[in-house]
PDB file of N, CA, C and O in Angstrom:
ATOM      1  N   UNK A   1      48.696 119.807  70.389  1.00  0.00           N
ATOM      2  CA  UNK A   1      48.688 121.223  70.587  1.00  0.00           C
ATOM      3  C   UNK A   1      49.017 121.659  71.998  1.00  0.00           C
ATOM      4  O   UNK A   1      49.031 122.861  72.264  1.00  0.00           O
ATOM      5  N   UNK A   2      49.268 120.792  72.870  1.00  0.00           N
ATOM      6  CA  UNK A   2      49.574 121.068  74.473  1.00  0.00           C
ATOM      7  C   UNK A   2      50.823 120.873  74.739  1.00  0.00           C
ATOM      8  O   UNK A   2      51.226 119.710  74.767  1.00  0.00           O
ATOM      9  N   UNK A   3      51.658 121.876  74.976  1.00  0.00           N
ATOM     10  CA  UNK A   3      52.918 122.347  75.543  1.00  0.00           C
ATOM     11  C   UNK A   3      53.241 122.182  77.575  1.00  0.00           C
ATOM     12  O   UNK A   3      52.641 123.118  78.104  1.00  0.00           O
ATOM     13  N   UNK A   4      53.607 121.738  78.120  1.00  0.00           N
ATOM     14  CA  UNK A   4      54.139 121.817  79.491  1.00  0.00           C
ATOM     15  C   UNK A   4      55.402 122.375  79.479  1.00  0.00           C
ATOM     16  O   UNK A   4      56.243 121.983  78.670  1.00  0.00           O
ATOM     17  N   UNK A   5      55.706 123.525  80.544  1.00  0.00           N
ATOM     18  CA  UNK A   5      56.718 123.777  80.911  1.00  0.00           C
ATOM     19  C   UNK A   5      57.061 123.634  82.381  1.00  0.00           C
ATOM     20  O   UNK A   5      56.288 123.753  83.332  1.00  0.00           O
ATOM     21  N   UNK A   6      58.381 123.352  82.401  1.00  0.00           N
ATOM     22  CA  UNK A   6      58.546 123.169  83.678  1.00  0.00           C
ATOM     23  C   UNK A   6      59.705 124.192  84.397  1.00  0.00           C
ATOM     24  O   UNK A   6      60.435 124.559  83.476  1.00  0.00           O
ATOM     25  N   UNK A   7      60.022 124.611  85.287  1.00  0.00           N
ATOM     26  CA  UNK A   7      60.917 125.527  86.082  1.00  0.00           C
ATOM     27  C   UNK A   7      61.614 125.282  87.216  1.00  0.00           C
ATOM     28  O   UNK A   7      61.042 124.809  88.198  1.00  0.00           O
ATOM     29  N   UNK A   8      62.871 125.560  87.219  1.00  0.00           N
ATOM     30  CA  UNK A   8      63.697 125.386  89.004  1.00  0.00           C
ATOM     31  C   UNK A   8      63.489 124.114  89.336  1.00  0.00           C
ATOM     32  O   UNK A   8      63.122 123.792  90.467  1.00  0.00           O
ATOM     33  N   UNK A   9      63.804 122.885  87.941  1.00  0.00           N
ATOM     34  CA  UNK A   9      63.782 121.653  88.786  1.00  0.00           C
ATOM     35  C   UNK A   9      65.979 121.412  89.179  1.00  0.00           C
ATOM     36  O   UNK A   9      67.050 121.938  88.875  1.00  0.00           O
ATOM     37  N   UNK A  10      65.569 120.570  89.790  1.00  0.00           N
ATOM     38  CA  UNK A  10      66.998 119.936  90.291  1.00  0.00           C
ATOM     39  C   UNK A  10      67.246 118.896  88.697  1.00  0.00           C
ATOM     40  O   UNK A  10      68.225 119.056  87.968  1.00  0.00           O
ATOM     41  N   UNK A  11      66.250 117.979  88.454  1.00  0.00           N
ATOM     42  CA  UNK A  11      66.755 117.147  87.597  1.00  0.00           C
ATOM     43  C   UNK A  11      65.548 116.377  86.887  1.00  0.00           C
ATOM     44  O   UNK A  11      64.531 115.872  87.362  1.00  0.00           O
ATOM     45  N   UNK A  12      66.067 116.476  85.468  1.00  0.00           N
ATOM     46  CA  UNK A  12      65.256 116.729  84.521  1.00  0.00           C
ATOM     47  C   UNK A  12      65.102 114.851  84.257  1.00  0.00           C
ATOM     48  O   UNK A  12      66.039 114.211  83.781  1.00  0.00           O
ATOM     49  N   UNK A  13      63.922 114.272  84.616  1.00  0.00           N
ATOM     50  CA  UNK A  13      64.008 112.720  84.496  1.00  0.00           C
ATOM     51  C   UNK A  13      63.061 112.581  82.556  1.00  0.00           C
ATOM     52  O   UNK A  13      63.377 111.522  82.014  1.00  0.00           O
ATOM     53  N   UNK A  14      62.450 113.140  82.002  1.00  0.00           N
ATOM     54  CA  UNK A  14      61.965 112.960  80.760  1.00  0.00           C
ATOM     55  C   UNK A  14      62.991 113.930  79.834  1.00  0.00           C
ATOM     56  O   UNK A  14      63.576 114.796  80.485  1.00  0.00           O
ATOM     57  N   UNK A  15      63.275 113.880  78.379  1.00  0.00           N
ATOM     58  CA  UNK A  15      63.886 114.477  77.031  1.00  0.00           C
ATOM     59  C   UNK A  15      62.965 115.351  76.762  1.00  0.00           C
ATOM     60  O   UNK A  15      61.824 114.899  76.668  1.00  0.00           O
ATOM     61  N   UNK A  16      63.129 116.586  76.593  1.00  0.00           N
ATOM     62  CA  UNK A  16      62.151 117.208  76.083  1.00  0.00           C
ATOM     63  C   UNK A  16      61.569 116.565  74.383  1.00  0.00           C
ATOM     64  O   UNK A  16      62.006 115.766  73.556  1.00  0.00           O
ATOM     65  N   UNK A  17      60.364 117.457  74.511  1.00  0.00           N
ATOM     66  CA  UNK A  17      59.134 116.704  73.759  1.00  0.00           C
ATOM     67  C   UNK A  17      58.441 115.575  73.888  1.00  0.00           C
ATOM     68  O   UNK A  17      57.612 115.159  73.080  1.00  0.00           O
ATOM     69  N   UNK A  18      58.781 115.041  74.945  1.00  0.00           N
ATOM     70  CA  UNK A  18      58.484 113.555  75.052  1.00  0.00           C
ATOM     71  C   UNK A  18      56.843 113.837  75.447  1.00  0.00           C
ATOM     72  O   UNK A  18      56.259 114.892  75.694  1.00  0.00           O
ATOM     73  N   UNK A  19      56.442 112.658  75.405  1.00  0.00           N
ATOM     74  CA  UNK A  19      54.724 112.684  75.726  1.00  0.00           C
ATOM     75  C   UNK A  19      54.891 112.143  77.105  1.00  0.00           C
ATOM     76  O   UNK A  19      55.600 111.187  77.420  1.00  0.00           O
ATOM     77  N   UNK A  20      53.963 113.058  78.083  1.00  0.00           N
ATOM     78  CA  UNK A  20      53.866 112.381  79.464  1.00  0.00           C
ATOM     79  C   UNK A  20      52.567 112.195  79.518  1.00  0.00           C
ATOM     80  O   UNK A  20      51.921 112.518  78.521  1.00  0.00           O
ATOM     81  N   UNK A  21      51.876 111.642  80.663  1.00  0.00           N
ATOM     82  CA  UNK A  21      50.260 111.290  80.797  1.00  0.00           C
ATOM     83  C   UNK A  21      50.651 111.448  82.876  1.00  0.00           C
ATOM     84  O   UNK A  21      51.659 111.297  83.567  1.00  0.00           O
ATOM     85  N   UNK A  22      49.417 111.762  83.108  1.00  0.00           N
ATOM     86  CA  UNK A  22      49.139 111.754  83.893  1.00  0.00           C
ATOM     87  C   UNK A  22      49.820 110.238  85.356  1.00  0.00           C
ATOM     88  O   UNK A  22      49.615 109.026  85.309  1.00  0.00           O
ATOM     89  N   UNK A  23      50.489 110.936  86.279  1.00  0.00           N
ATOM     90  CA  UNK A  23      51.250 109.953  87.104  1.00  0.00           C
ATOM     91  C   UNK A  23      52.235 110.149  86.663  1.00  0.00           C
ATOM     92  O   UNK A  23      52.797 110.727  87.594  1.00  0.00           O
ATOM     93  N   UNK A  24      53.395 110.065  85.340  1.00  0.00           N
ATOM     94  CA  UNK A  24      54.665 110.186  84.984  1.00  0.00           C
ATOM     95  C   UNK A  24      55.000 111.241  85.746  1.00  0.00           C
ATOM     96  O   UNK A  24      54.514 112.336  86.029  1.00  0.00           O
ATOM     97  N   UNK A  25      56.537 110.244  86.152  1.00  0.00           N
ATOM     98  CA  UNK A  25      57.970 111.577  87.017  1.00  0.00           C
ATOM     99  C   UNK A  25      58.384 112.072  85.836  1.00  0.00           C
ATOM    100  O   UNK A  25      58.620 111.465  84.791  1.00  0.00           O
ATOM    101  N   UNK A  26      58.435 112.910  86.013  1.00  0.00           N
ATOM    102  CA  UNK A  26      58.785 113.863  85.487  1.00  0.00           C
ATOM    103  C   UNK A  26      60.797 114.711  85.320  1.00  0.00           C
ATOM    104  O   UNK A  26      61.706 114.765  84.491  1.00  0.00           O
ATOM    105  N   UNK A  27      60.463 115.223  86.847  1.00  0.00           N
ATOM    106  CA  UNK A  27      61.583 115.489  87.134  1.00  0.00           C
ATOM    107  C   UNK A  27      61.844 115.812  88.857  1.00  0.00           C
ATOM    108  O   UNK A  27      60.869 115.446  89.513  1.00  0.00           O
ATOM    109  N   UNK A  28      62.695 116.274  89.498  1.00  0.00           N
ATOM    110  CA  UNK A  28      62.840 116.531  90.897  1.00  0.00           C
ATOM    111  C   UNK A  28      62.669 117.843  90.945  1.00  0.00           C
ATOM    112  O   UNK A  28      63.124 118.468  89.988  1.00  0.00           O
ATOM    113  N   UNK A  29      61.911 118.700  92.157  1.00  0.00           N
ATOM    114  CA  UNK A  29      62.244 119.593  92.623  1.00  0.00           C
ATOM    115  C   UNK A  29      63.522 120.445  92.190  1.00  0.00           C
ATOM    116  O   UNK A  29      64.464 119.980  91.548  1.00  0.00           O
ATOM    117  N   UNK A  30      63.428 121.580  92.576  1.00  0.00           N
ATOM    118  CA  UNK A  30      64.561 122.013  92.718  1.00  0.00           C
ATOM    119  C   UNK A  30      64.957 123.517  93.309  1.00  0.00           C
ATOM    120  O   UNK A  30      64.118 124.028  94.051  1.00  0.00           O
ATOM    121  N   UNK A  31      65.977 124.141  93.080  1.00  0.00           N
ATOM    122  CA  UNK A  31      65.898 125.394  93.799  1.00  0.00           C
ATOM    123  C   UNK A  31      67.011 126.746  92.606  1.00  0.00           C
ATOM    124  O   UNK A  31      68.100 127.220  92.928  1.00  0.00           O
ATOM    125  N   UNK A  32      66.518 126.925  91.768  1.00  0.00           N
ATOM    126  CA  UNK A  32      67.606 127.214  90.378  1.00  0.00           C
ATOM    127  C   UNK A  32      67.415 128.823  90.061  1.00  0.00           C
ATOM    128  O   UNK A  32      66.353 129.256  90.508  1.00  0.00           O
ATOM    129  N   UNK A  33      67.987 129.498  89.584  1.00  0.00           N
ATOM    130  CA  UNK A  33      67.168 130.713  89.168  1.00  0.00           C
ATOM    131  C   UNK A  33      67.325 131.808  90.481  1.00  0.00           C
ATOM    132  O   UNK A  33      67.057 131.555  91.656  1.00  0.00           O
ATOM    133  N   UNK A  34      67.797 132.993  89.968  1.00  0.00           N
ATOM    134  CA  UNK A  34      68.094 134.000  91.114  1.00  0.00           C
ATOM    135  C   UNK A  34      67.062 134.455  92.053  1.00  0.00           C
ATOM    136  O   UNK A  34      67.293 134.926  93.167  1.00  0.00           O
ATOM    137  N   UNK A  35      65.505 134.219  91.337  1.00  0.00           N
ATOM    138  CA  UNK A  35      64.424 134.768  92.053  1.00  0.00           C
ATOM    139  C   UNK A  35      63.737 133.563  93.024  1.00  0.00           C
ATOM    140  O   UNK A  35      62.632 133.656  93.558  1.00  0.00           O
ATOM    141  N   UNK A  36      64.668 132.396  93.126  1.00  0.00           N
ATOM    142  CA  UNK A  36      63.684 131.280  93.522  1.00  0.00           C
ATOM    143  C   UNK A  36      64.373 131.619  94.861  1.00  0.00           C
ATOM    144  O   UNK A  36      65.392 132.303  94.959  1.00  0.00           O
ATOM    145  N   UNK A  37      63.597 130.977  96.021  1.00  0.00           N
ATOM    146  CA  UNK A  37      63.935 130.638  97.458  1.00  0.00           C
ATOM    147  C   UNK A  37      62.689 129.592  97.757  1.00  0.00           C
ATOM    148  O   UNK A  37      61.467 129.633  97.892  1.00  0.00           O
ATOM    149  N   UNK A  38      63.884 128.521  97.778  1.00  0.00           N
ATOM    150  CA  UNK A  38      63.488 127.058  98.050  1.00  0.00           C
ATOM    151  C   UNK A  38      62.766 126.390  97.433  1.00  0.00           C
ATOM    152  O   UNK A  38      61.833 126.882  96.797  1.00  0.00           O
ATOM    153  N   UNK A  39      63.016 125.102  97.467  1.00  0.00           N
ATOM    154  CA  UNK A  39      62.565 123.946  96.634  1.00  0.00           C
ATOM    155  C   UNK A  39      61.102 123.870  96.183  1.00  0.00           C
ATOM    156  O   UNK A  39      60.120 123.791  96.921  1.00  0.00           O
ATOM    157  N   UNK A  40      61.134 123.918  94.451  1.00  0.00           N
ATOM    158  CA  UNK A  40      59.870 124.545  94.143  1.00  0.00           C
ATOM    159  C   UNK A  40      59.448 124.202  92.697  1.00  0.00           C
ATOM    160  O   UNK A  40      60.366 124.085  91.885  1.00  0.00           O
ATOM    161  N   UNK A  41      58.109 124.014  92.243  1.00  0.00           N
ATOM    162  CA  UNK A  41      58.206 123.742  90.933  1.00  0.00           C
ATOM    163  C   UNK A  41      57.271 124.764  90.215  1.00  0.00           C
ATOM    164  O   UNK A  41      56.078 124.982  90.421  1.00  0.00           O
ATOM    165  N   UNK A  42      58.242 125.408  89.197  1.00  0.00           N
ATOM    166  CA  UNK A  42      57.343 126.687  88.287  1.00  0.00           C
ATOM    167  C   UNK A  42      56.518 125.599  87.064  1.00  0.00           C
ATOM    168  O   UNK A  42      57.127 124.788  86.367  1.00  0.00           O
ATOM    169  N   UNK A  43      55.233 125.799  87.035  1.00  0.00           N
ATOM    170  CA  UNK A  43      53.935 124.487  86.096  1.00  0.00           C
ATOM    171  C   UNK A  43      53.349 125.333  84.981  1.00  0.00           C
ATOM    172  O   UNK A  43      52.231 125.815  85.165  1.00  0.00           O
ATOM    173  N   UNK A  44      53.875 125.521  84.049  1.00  0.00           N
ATOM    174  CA  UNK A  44      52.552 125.981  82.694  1.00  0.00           C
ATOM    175  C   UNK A  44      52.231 125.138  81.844  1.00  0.00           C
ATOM    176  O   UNK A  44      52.816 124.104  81.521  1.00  0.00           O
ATOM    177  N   UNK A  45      51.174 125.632  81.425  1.00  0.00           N
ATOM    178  CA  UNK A  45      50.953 124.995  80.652  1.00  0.00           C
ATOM    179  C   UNK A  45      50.266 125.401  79.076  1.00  0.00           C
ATOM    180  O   UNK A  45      49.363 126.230  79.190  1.00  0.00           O
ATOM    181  N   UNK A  46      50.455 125.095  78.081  1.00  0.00           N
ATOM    182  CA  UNK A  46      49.654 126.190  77.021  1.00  0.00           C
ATOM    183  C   UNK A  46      49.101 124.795  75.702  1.00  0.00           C
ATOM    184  O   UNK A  46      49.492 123.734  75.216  1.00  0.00           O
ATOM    185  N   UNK A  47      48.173 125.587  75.659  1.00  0.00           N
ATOM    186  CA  UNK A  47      47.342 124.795  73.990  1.00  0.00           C
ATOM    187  C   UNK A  47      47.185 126.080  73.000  1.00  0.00           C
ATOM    188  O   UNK A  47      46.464 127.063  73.173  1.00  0.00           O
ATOM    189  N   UNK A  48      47.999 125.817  71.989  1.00  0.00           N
ATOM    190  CA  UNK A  48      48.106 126.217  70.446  1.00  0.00           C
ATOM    191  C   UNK A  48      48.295 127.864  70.686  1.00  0.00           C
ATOM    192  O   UNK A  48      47.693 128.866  70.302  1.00  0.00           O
ATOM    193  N   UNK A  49      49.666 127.548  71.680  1.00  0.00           N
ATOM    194  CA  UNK A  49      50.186 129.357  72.257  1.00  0.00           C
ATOM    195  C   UNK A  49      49.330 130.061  73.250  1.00  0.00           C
ATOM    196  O   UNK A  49      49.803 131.156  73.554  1.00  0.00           O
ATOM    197  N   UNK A  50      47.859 129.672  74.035  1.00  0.00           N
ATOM    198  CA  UNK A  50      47.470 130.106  74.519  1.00  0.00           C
ATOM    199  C   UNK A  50      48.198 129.512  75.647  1.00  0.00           C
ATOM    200  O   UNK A  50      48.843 128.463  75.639  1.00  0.00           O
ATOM    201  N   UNK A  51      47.907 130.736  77.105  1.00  0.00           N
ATOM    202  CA  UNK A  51      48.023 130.079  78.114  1.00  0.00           C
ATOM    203  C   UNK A  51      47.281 129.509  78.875  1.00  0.00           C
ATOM    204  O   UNK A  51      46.245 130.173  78.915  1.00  0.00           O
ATOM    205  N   UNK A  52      47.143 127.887  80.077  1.00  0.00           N
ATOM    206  CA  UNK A  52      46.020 127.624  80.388  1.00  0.00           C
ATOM    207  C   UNK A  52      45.960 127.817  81.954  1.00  0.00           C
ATOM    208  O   UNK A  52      46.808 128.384  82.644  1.00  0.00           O
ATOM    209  N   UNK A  53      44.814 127.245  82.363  1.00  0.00           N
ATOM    210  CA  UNK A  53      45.090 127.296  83.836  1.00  0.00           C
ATOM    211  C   UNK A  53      45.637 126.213  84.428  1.00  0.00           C
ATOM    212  O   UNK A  53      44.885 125.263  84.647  1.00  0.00           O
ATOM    213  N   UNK A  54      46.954 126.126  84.788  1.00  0.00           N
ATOM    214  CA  UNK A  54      47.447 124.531  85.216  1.00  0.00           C
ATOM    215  C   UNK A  54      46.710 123.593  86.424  1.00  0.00           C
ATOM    216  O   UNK A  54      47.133 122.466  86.684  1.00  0.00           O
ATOM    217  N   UNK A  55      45.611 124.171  87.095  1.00  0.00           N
ATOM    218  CA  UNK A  55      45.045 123.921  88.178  1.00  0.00           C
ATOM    219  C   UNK A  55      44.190 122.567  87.695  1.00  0.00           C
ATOM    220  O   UNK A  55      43.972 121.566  88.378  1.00  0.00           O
ATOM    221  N   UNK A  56      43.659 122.895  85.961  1.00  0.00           N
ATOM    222  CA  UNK A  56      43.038 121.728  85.641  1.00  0.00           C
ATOM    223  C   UNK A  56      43.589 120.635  85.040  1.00  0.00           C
ATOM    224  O   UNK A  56      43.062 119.691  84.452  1.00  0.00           O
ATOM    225  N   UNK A  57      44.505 120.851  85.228  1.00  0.00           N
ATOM    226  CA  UNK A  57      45.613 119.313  84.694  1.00  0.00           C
ATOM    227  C   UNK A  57      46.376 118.856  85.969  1.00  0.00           C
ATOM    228  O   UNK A  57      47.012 117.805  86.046  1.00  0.00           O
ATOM    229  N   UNK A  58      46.198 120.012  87.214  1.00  0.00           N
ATOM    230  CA  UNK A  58      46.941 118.977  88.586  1.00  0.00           C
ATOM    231  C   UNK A  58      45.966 118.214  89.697  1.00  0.00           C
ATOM    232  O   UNK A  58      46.221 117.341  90.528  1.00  0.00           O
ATOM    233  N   UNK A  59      44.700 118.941  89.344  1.00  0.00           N
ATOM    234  CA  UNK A  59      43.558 118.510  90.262  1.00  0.00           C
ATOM    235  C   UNK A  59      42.685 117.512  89.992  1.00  0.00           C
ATOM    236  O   UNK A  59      41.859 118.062  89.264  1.00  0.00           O
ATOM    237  N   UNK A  60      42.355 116.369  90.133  1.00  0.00           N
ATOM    238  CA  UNK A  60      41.493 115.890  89.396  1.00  0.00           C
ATOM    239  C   UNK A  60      39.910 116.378  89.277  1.00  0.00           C
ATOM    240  O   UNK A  60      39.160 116.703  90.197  1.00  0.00           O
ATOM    241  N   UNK A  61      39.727 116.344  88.301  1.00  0.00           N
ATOM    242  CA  UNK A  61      38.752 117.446  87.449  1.00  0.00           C
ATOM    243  C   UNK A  61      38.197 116.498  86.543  1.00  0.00           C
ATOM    244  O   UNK A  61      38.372 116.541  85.326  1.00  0.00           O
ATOM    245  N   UNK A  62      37.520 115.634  87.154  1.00  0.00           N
ATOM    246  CA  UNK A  62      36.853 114.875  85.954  1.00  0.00           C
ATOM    247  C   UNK A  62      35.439 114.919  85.701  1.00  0.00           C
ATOM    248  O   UNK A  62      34.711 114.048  85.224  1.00  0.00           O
ATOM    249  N   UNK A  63      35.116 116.335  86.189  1.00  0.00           N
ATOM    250  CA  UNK A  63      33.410 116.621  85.692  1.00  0.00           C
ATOM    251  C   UNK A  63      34.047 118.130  85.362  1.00  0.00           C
ATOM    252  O   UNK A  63      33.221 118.998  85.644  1.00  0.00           O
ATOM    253  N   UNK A  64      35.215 118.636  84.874  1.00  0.00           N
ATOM    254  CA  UNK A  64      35.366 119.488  84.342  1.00  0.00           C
ATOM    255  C   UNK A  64      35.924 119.590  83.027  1.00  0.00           C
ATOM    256  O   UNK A  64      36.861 118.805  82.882  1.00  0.00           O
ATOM    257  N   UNK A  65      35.711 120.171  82.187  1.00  0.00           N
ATOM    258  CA  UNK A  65      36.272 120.222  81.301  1.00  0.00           C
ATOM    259  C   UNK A  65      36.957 121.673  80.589  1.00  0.00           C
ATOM    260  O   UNK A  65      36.561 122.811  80.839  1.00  0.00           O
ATOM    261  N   UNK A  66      37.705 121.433  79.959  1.00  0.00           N
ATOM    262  CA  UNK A  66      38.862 122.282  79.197  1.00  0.00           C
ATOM    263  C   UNK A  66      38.192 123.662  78.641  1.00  0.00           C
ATOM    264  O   UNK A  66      38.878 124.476  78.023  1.00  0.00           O
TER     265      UNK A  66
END
């Protein structure tokens, strides 16, 4: 049920849908998109269409939960 999106990369290193886990590259930086200025990565994230807070999937948070 958990969706990642990603934004303004340079280069896309996984196929979409693929399953990542925690540590996987992903993709590079990048700078794409008329509203971007400078190298940058747009992070969402959503479970079953909701949106979440991506802070708890980049931080380690392991006395927190979902």
């Amino acid at each position: 049920g958990y969706i990642s999106v990603y934004k303004h990369l340079e280069t896309i290193i996984v196929s979409q849908f693929t399953n990542v886990k925690k540590g996987d590259f992903i993709a590079t930086l990048g700078n794409t998109g008329s509203l971007s200025h400078g190298a940058h990565l747009h992070f969402e994230m959503w479970k079953n269409g909701n949106a979440l807070d991506p802070e708890h999937f980049i931080l380690d948070n392991a006395n927190r939960s979902l």
